[in-house]
C-alpha positions in Angstrom: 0.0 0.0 0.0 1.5 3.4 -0.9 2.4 5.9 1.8 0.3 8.8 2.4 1.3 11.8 3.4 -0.3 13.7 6.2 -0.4 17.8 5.6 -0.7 20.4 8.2 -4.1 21.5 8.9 -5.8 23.6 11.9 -5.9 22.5 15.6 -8.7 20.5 16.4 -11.3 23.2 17.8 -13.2 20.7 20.3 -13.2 18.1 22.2 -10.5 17.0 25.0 -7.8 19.6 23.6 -10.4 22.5 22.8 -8.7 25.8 24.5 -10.2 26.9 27.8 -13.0 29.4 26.9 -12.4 32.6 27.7 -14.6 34.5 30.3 -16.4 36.1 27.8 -17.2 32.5 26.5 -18.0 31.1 29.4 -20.4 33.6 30.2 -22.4 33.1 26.9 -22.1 28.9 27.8 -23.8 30.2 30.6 -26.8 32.3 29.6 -27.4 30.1 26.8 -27.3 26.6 29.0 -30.0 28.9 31.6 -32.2 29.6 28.2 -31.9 25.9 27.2 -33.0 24.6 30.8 -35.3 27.8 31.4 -37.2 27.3 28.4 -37.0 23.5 29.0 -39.7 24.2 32.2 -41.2 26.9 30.7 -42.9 24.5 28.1 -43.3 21.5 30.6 -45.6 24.7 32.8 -47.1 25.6 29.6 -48.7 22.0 29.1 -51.2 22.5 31.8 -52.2 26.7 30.8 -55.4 26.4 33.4 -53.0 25.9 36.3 -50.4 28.1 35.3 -53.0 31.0 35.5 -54.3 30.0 38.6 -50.9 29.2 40.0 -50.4 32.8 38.6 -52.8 34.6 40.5 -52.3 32.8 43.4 -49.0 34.5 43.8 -50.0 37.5 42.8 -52.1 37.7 45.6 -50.0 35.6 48.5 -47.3 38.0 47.8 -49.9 41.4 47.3 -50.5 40.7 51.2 -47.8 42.4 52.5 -48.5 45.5 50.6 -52.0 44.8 51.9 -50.7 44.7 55.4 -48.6 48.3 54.6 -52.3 49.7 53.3 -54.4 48.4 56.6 -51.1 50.4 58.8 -51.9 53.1 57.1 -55.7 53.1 58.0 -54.4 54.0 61.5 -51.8 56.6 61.2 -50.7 59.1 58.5 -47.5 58.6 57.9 -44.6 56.2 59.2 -41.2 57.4 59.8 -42.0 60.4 58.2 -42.8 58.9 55.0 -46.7 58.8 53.6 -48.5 55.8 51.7 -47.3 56.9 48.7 -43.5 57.2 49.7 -43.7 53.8 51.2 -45.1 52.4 48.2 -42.4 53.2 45.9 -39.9 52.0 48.3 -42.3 48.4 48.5 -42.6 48.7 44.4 -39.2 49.2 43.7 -37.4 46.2 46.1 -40.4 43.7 45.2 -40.3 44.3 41.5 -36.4 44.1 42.4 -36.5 40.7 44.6 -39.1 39.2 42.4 -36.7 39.2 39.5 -34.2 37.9 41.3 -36.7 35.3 43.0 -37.8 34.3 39.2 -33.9 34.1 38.0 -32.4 32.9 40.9 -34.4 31.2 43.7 -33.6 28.0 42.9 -29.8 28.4 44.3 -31.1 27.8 48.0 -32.1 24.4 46.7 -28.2 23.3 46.7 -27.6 22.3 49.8 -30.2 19.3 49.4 -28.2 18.8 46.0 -25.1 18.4 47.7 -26.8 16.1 50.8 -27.9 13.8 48.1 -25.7 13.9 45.6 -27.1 14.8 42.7 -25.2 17.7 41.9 -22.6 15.3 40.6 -24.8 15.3 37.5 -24.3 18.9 37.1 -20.8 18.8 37.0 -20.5 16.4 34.1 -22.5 18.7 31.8 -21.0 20.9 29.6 -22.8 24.0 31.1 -21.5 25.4 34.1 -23.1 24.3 37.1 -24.2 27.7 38.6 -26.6 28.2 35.6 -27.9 24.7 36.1 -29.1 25.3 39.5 -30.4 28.5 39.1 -32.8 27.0 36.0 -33.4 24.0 37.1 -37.2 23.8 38.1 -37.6 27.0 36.7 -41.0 28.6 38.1 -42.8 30.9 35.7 -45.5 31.4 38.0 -42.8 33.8 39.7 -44.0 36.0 37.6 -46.5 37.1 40.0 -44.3 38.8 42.3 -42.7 41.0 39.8 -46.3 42.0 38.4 -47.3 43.0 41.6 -44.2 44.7 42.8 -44.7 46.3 39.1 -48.3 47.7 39.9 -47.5 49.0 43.2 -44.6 51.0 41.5 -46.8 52.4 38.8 -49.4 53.5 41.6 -47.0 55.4 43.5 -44.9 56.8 41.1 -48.3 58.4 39.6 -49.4 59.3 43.2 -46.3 61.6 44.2 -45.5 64.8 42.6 -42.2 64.3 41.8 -39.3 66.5 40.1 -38.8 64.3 36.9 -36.0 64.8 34.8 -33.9 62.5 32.1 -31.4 61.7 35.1 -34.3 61.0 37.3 -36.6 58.6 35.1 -33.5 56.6 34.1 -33.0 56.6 37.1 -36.0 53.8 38.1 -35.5 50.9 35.6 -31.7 51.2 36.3 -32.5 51.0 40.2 -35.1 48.0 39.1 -31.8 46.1 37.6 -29.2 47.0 39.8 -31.0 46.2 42.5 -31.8 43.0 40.8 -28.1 41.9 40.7 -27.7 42.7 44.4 -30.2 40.0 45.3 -28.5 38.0 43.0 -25.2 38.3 44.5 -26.4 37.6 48.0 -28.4 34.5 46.6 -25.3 33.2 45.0 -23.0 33.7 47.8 -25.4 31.8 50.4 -25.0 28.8 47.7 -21.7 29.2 47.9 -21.8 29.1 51.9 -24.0 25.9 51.6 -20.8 24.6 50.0 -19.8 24.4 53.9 -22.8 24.3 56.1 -24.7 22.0 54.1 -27.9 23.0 55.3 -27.9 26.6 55.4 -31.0 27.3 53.0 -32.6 29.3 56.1 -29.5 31.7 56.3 -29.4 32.5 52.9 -33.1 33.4 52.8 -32.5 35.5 55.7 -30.8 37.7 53.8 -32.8 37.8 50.5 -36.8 37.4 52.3 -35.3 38.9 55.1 -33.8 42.1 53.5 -36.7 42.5 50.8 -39.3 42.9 53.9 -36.8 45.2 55.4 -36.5 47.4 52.7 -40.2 47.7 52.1 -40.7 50.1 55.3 -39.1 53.6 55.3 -34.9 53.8 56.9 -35.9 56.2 59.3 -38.0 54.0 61.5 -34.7 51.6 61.7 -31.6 51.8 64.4 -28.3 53.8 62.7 -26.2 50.8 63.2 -28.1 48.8 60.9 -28.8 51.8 58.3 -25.0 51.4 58.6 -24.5 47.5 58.3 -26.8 47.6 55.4 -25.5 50.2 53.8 -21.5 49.6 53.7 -21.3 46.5 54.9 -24.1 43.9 52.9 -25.4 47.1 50.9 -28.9 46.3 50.4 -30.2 49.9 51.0 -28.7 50.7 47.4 -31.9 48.2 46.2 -34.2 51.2 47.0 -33.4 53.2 49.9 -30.7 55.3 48.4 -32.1 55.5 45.0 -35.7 56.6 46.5 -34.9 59.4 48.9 -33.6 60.8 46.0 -36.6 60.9 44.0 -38.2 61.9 47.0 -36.1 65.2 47.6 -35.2 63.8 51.1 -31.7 63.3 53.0 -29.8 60.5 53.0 -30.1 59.5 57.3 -26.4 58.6 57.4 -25.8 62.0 55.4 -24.7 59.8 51.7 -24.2 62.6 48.8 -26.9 63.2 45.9 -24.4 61.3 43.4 -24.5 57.8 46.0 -28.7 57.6 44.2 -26.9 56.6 40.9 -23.7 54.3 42.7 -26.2 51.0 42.5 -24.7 49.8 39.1 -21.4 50.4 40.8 -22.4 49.0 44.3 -24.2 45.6 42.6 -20.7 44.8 40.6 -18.4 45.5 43.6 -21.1 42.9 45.7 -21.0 40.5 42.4 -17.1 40.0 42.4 -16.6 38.4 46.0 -20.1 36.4 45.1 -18.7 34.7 42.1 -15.5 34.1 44.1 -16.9 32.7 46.5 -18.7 30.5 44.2 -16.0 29.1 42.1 -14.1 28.2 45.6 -17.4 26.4 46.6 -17.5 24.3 43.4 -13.4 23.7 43.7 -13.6 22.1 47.2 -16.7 20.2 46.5 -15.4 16.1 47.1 -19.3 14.3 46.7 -21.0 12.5 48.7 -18.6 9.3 47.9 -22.0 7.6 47.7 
């Protein structure tokens, strides 16, 4: 048989010598995996439309109870902390709309800890789509939706009730307080994954910190102590979800005396709160040794 000669041609582009994405790569592995296993539930939810909508409503109204509780306070007094229905509702429109997106995103992440218990997050590590976006899709609950239309409604409401100063700063200033504040859920929802890493069982912390901080926020920062106007402001900075943002629109000081230009630090504030999140994620995933099961 005659020899053949091999020629040069280009390195193999996949499989077990593929190049490392970079982290732009990775990141678009990862939003498109979440679309694929989003979209995945989305249609199994969609098979049975009757129970979506009422599953729909439902939450519209189990999570329209707290602003229902705010509205019966405000049967008894005129204002709280200073702040009048209306003030208070744009502070409870713009952290619900905020946490519900996050809650619709990324609520599944306290569900790790179970993962890891029972090992069945040793599936997700064999897939080729990172592992964060698998357990923030997986089970993916469109009737979250809810929450954000409510938080949505309530937002509309107050923002047509006040007589505020508008101006382009100002209205940009309200979907960009939406999203940032978003991302800050976010980050805390990722980093108590991470922590369940090591406590195992630590769902209850981490939504002590995301249902916890969104009931919080919903009431005005004057009726809280200064320390923890201070703790939540430099140390977990949840009052950059709506407090800081809002007493801007509002025309009223800052209670721990913040500048004007801190209203527009959110973007800023959810990146600098998303870097140690995603660190402490990756470290999670590194020491994670199974269940040996």
């Amino acid at each position: 048989m005659a020899d053949r000669t091999t020629l040069p041609g280009p390195a193999p582009t996949g499989g077990l010598f593929a190049p490392a994405p970079g982290p732009a790569g990775r990141a678009w592995e990862g939003l498109r995996g979440y679309g694929l296993i989003a979209l995945m539930w989305v249609r199994a939810t969609m098979t049975y439309r009757a129970s979506f909508a009422l599953m729909l409503v439902g939450n519209m109204a189990i999570t329209g109870l707290d602003f229902a509780g705010i509205y019966l306070m405000f049967r008894h007094v005129d204002v709280l902390g200073g702040f009048t229905l209306p003030e208070v509702a744009l502070l409870y429109g713009l952290c619900s709309t905020s946490f519900g997106l996050t809650d619709l995103l990324m609520g599944n992440t306290d569900r790790l800890g179970a993962r890891v218990r029972d090992g069945s997050l040793d599936t997700m590590l064999v897939r080729p789509v990172p592992v964060l976006a698998q357990v923030a899709a997986d089970r993916f609950a469109l009737r979250r939706l809810g929450r954000v239309v409510q938080g949505l409604v309530v937002l509309g409401w107050a923002l047509t009730a006040l007589d505020l100063e508008w101006t382009p700063a100002r209205v940009l200033l309200v979907p960009v307080t939406v999203l940032a504040g978003t991302a800050i859920f976010s980050a805390v929802m990722v980093a108590g994954a991470a922590f369940q890493f090591v406590a195992g069982d630590a769902a209850e912390v981490q939504n002590s910190f995301t249902y916890g901080g969104n009931t919080m926020l919903q009431y005005p920062p004057t009726v809280f102590a200064r320390d923890l106007l201070r703790a939540v402001t430099f140390v977990l900075p949840l009052a950059f979800v709506n407090w800081v943002p809002a007493l801007h629109l509002l025309g009223r000081p800052d209670p721990l005396g913040l500048p004007g230009w801190a209203a527009y630090a959110s973007p800023l504030v959810a990146f600098a709160v998303f870097v140690p999140a995603s660190l402490a994620w990756r470290a999670g995933v590194r020491s994670y040794r199974s269940t040996g099961s």
